[in-house]
PALONU-93464 format. One record per residue (C-alpha): residue number from 0; chain; y, x, z. Coordinates in nm, 3 decimals. Layout:
! residues N
NUM; A; Y; X; Z
...
This chain:
! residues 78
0; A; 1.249; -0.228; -0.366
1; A; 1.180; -0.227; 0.000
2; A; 1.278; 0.085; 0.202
3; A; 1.427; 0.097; 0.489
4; A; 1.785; 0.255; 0.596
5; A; 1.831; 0.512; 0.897
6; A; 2.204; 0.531; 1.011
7; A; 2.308; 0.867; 1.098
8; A; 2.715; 0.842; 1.122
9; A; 2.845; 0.787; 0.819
10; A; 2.533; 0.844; 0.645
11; A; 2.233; 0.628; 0.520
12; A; 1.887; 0.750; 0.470
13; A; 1.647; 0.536; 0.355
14; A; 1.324; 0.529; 0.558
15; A; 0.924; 0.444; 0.342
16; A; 0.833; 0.085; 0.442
17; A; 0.456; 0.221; 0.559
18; A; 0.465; -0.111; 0.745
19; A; 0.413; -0.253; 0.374
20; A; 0.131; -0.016; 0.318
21; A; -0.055; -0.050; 0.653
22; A; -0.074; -0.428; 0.553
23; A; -0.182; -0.333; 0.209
24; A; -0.441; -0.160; 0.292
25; A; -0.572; -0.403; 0.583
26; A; -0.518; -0.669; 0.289
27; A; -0.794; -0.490; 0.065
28; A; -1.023; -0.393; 0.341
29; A; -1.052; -0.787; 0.460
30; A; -1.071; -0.917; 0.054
31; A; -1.355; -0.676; 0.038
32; A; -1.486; -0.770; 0.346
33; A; -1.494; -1.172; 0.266
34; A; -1.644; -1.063; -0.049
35; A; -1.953; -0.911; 0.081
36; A; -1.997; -1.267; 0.343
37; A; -1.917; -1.505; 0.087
38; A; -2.033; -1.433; -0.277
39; A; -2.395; -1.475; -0.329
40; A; -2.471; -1.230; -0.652
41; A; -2.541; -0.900; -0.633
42; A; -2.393; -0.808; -0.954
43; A; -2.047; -1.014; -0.887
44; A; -2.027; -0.879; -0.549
45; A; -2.062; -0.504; -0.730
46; A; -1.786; -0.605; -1.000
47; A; -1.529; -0.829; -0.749
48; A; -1.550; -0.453; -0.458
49; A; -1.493; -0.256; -0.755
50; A; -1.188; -0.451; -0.901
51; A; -1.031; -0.520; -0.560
52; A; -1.061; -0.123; -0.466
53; A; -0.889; -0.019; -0.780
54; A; -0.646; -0.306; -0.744
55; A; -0.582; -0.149; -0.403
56; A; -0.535; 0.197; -0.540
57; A; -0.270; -0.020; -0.825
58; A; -0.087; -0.104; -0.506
59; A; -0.093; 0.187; -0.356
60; A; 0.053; 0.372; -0.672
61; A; 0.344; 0.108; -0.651
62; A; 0.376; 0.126; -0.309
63; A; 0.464; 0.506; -0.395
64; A; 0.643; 0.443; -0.678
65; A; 0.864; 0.241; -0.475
66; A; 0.944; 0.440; -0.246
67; A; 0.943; 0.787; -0.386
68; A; 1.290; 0.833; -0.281
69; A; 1.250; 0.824; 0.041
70; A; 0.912; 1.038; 0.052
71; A; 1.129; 1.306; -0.138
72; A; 1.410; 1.298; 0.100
73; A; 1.170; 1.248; 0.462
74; A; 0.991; 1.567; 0.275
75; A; 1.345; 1.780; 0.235
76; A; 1.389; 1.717; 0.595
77; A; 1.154; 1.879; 0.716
């Protein structure tokens, strides 16, 4: 699990990496991106977008999965 800890005096919170899912998301835009420049069929092209978006989303969910804990508490917070 990656989340990151805020000190406040005795007390640890643990902070949402976003910095993981900022790079996630760049990660899917530019595989999607070298996807449309580089492969030559139109129906490939079609089937290699769609399975790199929903692997995306996959990534996402874990992404949130990972760091529901810290969500929750950044959410009680407020």
């Amino acid at each position: 699990m990656i989340v990151h800890e805020h000190w406040t005096g005795s007390q640890r919170r643990p902070q949402p990496a976003w910095w993981l899912l900022y790079l996630m998301a760049a990660f899917v835009v530019a595989v999607v991106g070298l996807e449309e420049l580089f492969v030559a069929g139109h129906r490939l092209r079609e089937l290699l977008e769609v399975l790199t978006v929903v692997g995306g989303f996959g990534l996402f969910g874990l992404w949130r999965r990972t760091n529901r804990i810290a969500l929750d508490l950044g959410r009680r917070r407020l």
